[in-house]
Structure formats: C-alpha cells, structure tokens
MARMI-640747 format. One record per residue: residue in one letter; x, y, z of N, C-alpha, C in turn. Coordinates in steps of 0.2 Angstrom, whole numbers, padded with zeros to 4 digits, always signed. Example, Ala and Ser with C-alpha at 12.3 -4.5 7.8 and 13.67 -1.06 7.14 Angstrom:
MARMI-640747
A+0066-0028+0039+0062-0022+0039+0066-0016+0039;S+0064-0011+0035+0068-0005+0036+0064+0000+0039;
This chain:
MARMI-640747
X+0034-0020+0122+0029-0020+0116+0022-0019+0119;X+0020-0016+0116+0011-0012+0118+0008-0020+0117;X+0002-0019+0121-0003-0025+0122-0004-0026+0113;X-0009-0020+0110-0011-0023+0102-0006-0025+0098;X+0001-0022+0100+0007-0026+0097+0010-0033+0096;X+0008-0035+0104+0007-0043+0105+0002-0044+0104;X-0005-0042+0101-0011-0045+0100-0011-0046+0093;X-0006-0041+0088-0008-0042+0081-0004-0048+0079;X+0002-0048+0082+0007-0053+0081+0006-0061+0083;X+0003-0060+0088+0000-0066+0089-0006-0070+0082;X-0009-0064+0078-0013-0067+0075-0007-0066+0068;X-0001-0066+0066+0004-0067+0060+0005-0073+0060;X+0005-0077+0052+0007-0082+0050+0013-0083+0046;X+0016-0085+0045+0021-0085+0040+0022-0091+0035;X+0020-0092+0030+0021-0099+0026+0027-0097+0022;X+0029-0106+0020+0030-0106+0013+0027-0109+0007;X+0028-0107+0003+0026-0107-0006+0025-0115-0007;X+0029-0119-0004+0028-0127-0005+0024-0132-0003;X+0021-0127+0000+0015-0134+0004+0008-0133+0005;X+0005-0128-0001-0002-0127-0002-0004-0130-0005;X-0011-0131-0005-0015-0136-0011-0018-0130-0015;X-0020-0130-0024-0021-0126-0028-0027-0121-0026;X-0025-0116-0028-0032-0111-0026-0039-0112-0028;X-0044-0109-0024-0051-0112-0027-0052-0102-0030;X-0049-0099-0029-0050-0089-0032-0050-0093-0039;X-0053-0085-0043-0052-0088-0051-0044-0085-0053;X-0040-0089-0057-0035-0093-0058-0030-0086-0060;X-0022-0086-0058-0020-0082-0061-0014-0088-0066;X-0011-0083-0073-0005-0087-0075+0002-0088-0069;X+0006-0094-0069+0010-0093-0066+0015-0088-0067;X+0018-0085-0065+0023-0079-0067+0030-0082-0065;X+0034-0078-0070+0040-0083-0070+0045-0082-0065;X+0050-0087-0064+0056-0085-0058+0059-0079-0060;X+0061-0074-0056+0066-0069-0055+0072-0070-0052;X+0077-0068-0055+0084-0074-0049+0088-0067-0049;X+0092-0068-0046+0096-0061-0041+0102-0062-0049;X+0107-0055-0048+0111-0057-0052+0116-0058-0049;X+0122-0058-0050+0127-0060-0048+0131-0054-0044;X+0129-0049-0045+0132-0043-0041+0127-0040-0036;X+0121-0046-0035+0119-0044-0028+0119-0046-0018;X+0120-0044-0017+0123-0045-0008+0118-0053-0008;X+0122-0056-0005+0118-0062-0002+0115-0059+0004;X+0109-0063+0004+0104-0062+0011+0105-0068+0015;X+0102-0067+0021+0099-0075+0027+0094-0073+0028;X+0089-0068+0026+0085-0067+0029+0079-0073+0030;X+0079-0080+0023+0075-0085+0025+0077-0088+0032;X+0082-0088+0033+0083-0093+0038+0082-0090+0047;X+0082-0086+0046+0083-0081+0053+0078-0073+0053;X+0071-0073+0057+0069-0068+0058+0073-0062+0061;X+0078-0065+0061+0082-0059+0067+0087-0053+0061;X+0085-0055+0057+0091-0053+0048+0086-0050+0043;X+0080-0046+0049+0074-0043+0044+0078-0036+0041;X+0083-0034+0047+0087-0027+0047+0091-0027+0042;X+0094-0032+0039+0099-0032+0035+0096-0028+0029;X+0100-0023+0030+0099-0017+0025+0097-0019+0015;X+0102-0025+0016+0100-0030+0005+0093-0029+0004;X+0088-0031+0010+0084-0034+0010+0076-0029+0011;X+0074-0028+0005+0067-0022+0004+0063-0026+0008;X+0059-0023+0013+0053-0025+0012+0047-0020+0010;X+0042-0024+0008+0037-0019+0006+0029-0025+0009;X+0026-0018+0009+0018-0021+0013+0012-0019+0007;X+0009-0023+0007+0004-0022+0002-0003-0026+0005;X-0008-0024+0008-0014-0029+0008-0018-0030+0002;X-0021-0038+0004-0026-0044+0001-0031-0044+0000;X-0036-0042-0005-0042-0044-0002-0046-0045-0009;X-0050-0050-0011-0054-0051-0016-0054-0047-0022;X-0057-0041-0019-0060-0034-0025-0054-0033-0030;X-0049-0031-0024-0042-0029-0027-0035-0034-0028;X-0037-0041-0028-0035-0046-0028-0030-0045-0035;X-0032-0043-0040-0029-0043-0047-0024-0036-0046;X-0027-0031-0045-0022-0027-0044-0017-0028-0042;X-0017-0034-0036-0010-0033-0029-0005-0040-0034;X-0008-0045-0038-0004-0049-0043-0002-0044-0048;X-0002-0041-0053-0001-0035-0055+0004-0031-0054;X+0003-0028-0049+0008-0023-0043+0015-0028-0040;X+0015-0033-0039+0018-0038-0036+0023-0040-0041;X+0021-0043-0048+0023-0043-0055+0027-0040-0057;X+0026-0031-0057+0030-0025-0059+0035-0025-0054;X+0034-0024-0048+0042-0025-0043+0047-0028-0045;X+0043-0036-0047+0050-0042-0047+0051-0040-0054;X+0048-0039-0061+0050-0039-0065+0056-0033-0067;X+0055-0025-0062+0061-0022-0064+0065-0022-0058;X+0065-0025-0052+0070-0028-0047+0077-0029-0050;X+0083-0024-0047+0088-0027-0050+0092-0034-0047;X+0088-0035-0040+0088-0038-0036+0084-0043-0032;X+0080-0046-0037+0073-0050-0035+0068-0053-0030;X+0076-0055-0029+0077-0061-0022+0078-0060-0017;X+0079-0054-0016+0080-0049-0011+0076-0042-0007;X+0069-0044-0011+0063-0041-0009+0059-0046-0006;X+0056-0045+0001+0051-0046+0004+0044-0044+0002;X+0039-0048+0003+0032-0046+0003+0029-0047+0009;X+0027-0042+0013+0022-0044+0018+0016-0042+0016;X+0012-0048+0017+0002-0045+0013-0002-0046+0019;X-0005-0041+0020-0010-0038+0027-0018-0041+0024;X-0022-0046+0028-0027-0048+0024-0032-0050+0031;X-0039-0048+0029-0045-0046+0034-0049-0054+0035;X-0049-0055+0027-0056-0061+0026-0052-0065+0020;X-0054-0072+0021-0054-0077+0017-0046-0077+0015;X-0044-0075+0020-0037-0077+0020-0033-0084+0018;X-0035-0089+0019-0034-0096+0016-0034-0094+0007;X-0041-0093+0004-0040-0092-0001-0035-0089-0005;X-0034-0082-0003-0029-0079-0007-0023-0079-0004;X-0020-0084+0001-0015-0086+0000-0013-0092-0005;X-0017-0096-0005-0018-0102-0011-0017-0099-0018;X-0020-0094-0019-0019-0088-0026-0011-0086-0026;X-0011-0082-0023-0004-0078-0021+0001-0085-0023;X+0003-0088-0021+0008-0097-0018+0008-0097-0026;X+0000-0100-0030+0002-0103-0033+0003-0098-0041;X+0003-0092-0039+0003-0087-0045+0010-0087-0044;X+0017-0085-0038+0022-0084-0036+0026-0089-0032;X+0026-0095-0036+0028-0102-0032+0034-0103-0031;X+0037-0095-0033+0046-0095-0032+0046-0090-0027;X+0043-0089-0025+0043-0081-0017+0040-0083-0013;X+0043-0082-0008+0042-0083+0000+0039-0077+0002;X+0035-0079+0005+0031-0071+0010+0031-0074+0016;X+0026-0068+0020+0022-0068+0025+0015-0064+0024;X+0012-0067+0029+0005-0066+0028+0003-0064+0034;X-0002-0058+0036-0003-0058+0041-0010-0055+0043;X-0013-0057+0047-0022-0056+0050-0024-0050+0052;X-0028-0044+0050-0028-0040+0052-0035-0039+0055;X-0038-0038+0060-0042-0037+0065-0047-0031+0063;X-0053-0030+0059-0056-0026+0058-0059-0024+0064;X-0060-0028+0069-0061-0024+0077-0057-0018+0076;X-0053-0018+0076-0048-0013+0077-0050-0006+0075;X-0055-0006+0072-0056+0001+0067-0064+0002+0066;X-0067-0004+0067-0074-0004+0063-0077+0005+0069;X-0076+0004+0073-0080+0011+0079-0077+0014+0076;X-0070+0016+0074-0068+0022+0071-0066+0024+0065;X-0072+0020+0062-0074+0024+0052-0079+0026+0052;X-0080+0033+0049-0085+0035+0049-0086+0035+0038;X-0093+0034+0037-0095+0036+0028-0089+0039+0026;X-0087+0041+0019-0083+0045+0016-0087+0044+0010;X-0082+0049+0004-0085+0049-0004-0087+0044-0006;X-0081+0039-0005-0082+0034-0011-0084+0028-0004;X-0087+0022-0006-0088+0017-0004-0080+0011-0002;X-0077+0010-0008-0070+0009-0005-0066+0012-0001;X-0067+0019+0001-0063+0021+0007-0064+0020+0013;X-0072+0016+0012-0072+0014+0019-0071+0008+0024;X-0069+0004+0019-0067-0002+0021-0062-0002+0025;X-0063-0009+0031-0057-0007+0037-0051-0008+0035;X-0051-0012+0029-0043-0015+0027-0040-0008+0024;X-0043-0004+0020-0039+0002+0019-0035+0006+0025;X-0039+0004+0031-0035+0008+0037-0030+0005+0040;X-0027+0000+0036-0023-0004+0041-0015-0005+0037;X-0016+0000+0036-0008+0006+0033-0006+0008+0040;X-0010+0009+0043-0010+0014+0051-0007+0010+0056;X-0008+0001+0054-0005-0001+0061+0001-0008+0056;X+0004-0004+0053+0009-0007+0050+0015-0010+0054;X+0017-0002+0060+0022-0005+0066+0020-0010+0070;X+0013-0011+0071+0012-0020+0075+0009-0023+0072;X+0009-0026+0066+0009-0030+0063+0012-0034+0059;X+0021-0028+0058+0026-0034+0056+0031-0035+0062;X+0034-0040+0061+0038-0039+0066+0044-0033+0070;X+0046-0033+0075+0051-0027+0078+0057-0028+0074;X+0059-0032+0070+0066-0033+0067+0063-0030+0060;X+0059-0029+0058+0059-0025+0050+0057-0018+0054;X+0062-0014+0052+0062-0007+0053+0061-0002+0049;X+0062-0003+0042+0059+0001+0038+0053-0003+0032;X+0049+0000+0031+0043-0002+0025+0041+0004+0019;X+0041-0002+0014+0038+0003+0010+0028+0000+0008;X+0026+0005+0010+0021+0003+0008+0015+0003+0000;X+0013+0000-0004+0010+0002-0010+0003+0000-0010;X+0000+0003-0013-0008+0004-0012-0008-0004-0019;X-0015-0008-0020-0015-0012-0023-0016-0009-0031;X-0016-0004-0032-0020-0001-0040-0014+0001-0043;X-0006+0000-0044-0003+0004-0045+0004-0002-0048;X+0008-0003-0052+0013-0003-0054+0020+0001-0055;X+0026-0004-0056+0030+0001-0053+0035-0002-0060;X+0037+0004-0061+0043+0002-0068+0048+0005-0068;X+0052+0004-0062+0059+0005-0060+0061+0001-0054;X+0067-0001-0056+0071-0003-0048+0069-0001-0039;X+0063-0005-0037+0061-0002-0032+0067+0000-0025;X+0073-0004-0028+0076-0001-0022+0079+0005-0023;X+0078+0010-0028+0080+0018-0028+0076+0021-0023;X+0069+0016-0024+0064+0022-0018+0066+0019-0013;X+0068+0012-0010+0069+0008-0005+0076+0013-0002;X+0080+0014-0004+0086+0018-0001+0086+0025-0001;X+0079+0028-0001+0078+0035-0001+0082+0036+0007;X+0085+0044+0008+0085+0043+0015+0082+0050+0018;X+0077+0047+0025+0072+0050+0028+0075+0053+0032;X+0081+0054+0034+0083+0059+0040+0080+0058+0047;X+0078+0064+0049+0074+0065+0055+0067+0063+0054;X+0065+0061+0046+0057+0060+0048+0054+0054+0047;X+0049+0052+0050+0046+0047+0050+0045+0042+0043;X+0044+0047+0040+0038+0046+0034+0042+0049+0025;X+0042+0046+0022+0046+0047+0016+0040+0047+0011;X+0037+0051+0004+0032+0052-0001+0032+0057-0003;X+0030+0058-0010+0031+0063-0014+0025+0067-0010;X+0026+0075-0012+0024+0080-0009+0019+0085-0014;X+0016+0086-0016+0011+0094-0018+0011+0096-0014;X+0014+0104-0014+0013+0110-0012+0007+0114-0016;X+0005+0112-0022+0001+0119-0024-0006+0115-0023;X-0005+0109-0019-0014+0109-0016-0016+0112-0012;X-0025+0112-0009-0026+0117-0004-0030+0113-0002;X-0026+0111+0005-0031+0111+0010-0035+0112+0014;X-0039+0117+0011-0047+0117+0013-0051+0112+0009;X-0049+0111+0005-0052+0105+0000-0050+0098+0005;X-0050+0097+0009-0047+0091+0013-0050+0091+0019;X-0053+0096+0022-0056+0096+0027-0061+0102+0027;X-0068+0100+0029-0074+0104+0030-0075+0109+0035;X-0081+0113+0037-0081+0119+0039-0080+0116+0046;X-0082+0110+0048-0081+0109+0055-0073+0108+0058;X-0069+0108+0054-0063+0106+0057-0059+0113+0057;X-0062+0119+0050-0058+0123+0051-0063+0129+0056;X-0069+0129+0060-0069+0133+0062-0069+0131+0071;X-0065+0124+0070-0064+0122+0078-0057+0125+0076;X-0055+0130+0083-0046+0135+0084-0044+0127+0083;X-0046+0125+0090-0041+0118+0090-0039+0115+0089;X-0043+0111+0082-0042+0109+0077-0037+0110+0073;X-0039+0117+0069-0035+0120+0064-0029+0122+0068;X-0028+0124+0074-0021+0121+0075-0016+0118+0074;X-0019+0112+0074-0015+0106+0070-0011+0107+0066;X-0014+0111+0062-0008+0114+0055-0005+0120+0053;X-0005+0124+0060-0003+0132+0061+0004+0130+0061;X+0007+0134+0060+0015+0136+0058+0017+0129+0054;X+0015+0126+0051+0016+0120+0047+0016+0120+0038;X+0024+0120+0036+0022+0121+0028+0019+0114+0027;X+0013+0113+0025+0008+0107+0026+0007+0105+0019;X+0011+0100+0016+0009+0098+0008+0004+0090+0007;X+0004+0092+0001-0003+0086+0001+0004+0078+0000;X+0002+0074+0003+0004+0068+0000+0000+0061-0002;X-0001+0058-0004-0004+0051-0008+0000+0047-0003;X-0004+0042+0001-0004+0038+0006-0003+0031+0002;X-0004+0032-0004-0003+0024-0008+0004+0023-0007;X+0008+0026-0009+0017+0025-0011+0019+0029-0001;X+0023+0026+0001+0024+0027+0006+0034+0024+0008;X+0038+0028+0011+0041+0023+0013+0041+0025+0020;X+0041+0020+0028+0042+0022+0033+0048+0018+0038;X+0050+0024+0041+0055+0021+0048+0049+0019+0055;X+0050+0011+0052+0046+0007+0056+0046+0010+0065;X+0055+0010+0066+0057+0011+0072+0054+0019+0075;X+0055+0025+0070+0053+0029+0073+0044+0031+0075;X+0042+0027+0069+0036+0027+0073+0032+0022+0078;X+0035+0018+0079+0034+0017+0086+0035+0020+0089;X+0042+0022+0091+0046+0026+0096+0041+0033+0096;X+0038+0036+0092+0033+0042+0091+0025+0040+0094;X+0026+0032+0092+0017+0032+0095+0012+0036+0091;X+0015+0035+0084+0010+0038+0077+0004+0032+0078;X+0003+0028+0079-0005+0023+0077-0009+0027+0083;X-0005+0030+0087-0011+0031+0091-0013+0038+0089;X-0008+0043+0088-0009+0049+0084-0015+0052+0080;X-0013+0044+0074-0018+0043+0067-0024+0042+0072;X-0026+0037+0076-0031+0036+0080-0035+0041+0084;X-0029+0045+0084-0034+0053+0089-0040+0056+0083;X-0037+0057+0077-0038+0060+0073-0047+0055+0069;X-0046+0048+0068-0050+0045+0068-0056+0046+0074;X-0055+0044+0080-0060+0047+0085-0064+0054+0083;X-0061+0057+0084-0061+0065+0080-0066+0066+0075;X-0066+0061+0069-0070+0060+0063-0076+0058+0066;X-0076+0053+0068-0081+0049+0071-0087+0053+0074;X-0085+0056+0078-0089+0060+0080-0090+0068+0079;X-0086+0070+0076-0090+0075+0074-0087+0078+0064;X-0085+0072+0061-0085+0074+0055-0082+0077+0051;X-0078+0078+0051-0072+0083+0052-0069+0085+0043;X-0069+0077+0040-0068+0076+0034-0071+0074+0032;X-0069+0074+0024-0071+0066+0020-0071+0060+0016;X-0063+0060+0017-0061+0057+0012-0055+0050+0016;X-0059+0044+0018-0056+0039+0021-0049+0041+0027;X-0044+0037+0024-0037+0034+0028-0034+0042+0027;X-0035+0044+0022-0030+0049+0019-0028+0057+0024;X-0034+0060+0027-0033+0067+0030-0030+0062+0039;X-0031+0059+0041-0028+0060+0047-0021+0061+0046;X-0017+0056+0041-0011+0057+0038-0009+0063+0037;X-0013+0067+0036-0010+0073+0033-0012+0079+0037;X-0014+0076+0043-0015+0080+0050-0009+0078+0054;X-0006+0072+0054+0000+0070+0060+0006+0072+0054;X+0005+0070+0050+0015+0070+0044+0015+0076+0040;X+0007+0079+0039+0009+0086+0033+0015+0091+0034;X+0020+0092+0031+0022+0099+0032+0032+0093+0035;X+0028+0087+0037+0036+0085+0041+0035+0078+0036;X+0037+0078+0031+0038+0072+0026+0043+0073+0024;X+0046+0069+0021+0055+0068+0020+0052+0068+0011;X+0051+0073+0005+0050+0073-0001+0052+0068-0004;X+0049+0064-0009+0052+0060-0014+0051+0061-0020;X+0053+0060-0026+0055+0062-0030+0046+0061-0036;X+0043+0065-0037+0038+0066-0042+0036+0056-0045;X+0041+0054-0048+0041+0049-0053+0039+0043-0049;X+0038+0043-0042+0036+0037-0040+0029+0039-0036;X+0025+0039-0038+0019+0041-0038+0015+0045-0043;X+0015+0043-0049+0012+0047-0054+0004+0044-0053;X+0001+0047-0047-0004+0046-0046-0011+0049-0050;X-0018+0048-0047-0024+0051-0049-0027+0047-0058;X-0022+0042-0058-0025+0039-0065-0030+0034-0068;X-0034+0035-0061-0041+0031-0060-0047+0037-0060;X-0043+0044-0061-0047+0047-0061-0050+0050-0053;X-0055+0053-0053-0058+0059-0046-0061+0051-0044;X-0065+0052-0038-0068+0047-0034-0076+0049-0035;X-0079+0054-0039-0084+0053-0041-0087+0048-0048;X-0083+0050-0054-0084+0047-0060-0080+0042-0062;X-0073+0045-0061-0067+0040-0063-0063+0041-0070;X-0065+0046-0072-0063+0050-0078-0055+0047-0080;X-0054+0047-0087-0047+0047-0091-0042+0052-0087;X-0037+0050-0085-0032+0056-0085-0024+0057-0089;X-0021+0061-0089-0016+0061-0090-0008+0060-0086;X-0002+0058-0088+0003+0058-0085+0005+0065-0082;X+0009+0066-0076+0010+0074-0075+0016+0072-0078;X+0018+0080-0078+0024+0080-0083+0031+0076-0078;X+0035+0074-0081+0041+0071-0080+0039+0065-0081;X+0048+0063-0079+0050+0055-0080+0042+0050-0072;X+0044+0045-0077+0039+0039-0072+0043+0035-0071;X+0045+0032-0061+0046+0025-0061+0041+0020-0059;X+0033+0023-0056+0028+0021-0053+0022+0025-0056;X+0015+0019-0058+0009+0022-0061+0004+0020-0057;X+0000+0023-0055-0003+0024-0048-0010+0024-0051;X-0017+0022-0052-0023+0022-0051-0027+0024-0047;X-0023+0029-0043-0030+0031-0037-0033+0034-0039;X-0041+0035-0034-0048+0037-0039-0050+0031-0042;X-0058+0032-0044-0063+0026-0045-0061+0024-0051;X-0058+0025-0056-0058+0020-0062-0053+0014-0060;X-0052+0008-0060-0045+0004-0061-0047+0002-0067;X-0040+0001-0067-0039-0002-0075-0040-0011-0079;X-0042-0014-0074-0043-0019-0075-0051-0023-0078;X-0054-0016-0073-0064-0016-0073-0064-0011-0081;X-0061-0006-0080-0062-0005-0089-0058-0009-0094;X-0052-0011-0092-0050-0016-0099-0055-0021-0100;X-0060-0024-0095-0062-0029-0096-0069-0026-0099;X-0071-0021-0094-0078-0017-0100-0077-0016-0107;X-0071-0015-0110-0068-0013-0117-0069-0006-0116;X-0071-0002-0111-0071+0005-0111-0064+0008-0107;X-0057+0005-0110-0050+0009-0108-0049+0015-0106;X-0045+0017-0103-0042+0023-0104-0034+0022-0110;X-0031+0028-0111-0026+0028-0115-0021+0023-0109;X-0018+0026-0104-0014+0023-0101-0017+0016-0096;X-0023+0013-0099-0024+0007-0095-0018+0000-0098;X-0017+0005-0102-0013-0001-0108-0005-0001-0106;X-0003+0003-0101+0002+0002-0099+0001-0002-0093;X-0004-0003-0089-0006-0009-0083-0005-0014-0086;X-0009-0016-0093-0011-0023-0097-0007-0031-0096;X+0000-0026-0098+0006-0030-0098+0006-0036-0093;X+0006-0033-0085+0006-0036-0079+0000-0039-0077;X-0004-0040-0082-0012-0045-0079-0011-0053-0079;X-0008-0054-0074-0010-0061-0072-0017-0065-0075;X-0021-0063-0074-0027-0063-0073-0028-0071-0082;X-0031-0074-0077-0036-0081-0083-0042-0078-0083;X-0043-0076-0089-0049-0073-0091-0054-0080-0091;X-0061-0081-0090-0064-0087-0089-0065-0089-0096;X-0065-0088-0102-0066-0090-0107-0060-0093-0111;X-0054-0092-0108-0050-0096-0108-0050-0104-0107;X-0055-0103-0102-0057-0113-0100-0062-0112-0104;X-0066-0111-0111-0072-0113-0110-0069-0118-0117;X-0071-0124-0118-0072-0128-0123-0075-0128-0130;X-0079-0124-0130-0085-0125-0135-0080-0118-0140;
C-alpha cells in the first residue's frame, strides 16, 4: 500500500446510524425503510470488512458537502427507492469540511442505513487546481473522484461513482453489473463530440501533448456516472496518471474545464461503453447560463443535472425547468416555513 494510501485511510471513519445526536444542518424529512425482498442474496458485509468483495453487495461513492447537501439526499433517495435490493447497497460519502455536521443530517434523514464516511484531505489537490469556467469546478472536493482507490478500502474493488445533482430511476444494480472487461473504467460514451472544445491552443500545439490522444478513438464521457475496477486502478497507478495531467494544467493551462479533461486524457478512447440511459446528462444546462434542456432521445434509467442550473435552486426560485419536476419527488428537503407558527 502507497504512503497516501495509508494516509487517506488512516483519516476513514466508519459509523453507525444509532448513536448520533440530531443534526444542527437545516432539516431533512425522514425517508422511509427499504427492506430487501425475499429473493435477494444475504450479505455479512456489516459484520466483516473483509466481505466488501462479495459481489451482492453495490457499492457506490458519492461526496458531502453543504452547497450540494440536498442533491446527495435526493440522489441517495432515488437509489433505495428503485433498488430491487435495498440492503444490499453500500454508501461511502467522501467529505472535506464540517463533516460532523453532515453526518448528523445523513444518520438522521437515513436512520435505517449504515454507511461510511470518510475525510478527504484538500492538501491533496489545492497546488494542483488551476481557475476553470465555472466556480464549482474548482472546488477540491470535485477532485476527489481521483483518489477513490485510497480512500476506500482494498477489500471493495469495484465502485460506482455518482456526481451529487443526479437521480436514478432504475435498479442500480443493472449498471452495478455492467462488465468492464480489460478496462478500467465503465460510462456511457459520445463519439460525435469534439475534442478541440476540451482543450485549448496550448495543449494542441504542444506534439507532446496531443500525443496523448494520437491513434486513440477518443470519446467524450461525463465523469459524474462512473463505474470503476477499483483493483485495476491501483494496479495501473491511474491517481498518479490523473495527477500528471493536473500538474500539466497548473502550469501551463492546457484546459478549462475542472476534474473532467485529465479523465479524458488518461481513459478516452479505452472506456468500456454504457448504455446512453444512465447518464441522460447536461440538464442543468451549459456552465455559463444554465439554460432549460431537453431529454436525449431514448429510454432513461438515470437524470443527470450537470451544468449551472440545479434543480432544487430553481424549484425554490419558482423559476423551473420542465424536467425539474421529475427531481421534485425526491426532495427531502424541510422547507423553513414549515416551522414557522404564525
């Protein structure tokens, strides 16, 4: 195990749901129990970290943090609610700051699930973020997708990752049981995007650089929806990969747009395709304005808000979009005029 491997781990906590005191965040409703049915595998995974492998048992990564606090109960809600097997999904939530508090929230919104929670070290990345578009891209906890392999344990080997703005309305284990083959990294793919929109004049008129992606069929993928073989990226040494690529930005600016082009500098072109439906992204609209969008065409299992608008800042403006009202459902959220008396 690498040094920062041992150093992330050492900062993991593990709780349970039964022994917090009430949160001081503002309030969500409690959300009901989900119970396994009868034709689902029994797990041990509560009893034994060493039974993280047992194939029953999803796990999925999602970080915590204030801003996006509503979306991640939301997101968290849709899972268990079309789960055909409830109890058998793990949550591991990655969290920067004020981590007591939104565990208090979490426990007491989800007082039937068991997690872990675990401390992510913004040292780790602050030297290596340079400005982007939007101001949410630059946040360190958006980069800590990148060191997912040492931050959970070595006994969970695969992850699925989901970004906090997104809802999912199918059985996550169809995408949990996708199979990856020889590649790292499993997400649905665009071919008809271009690439030069992803990186600037400096990147393509370094040879070296654009290297990177010579003899490469190189497709766009959304980094929000993700499934990964934990094992093989260790064994590949992708955090450090990702990390080249960051240095790289830092100093001479290569891109512009956060977490997203290093990924598509190391994985483009060698992605294991997923099927459109789980990731019907871009429904927060561009990361300038945030504009209304549309469904792409086909079937949906997952609705995705990447780009500036989320759906929960316009519900509450009363300025929606058509499809914010399929989020609605899934808002935990105590609105504060609920307490008021008068």
């Amino acid at each position: 195990m690498s040094l920062l491997s041992i150093f992330l781990l050492l900062n993991t906590v593990v709780f349970s749901v039964h022994s917090l005191p009430n949160a001081e965040l503002p309030a969500f409703r409690e959300a009901p129990a989900f119970r396994n049915g009868r034709e689902c595998p029994k797990t041990t995974w509560l009893s034994s970290p060493d039974n993280y492998h047992d194939p029953s048992i999803i796990h999925i990564a999602m970080t915590l943090d204030v801003t996006y606090l509503r979306g991640s109960v939301a997101g968290v809600l849709s899972v268990l609610q079309h789960a055909a097997c409830p109890e058998n999904v793990v949550f591991h939530f990655i969290a920067s700051h004020r981590r007591s508090d939104l565990l208090r929230t979490i426990t007491s919104t989800f007082p039937y699930q068991t997690f872990h929670l675990y401390h992510f070290n913004t040292d780790l990345v602050r030297g290596k973020i340079s400005s982007s578009i939007r101001r949410a891209l630059d946040q360190p906890l958006n980069y800590a997708r990148i060191y997912l392999a040492d931050l959970l344990p070595m006994s969970v080997r695969r992850i699925v990752y989901f970004d906090s703005d997104l809802i999912v309305v199918d059985d996550v284990a169809k995408l949990w049981n996708i199979k990856l083959g020889a590649h790292v990294l499993g997400a649905p793919e665009y071919c008809h995007a271009n690439f030069t929109n992803y990186f600037n004049y400096r990147f393509w008129s370094n040879p070296a650089y654009a290297a990177a992606l010579r003899g490469r069929r190189a497709c766009y993928f959304n980094t929000g929806v993700m499934v990964i073989d934990l094992g093989k990226w260790r064994e590949g040494k992708y955090t450090e990969k990702l990390e080249y690529w960051m240095k790289v930005q830092k100093k001479y600016r290569i891109y512009e747009l956060g977490s997203l082009p290093p990924f598509l500098l190391v994985f483009a072109g060698d992605v294991e395709g997923v099927e459109h439906r789980w990731n019907q992204h871009g429904l927060g609209g561009d990361n300038l304005e945030g504009l209304c969008r549309d469904l792409h065409p086909g079937p949906v299992s997952l609705l995705h808000w990447s780009g500036k608008g989320k759906p929960w800042l316009r519900l509450d403006s009363k300025r929606p979009c058509p499809l914010d009202s399929l989020w609605a459902p899934y808002d935990l959220y105590r609105h504060s005029t609920l307490f008021c008396d008068s």
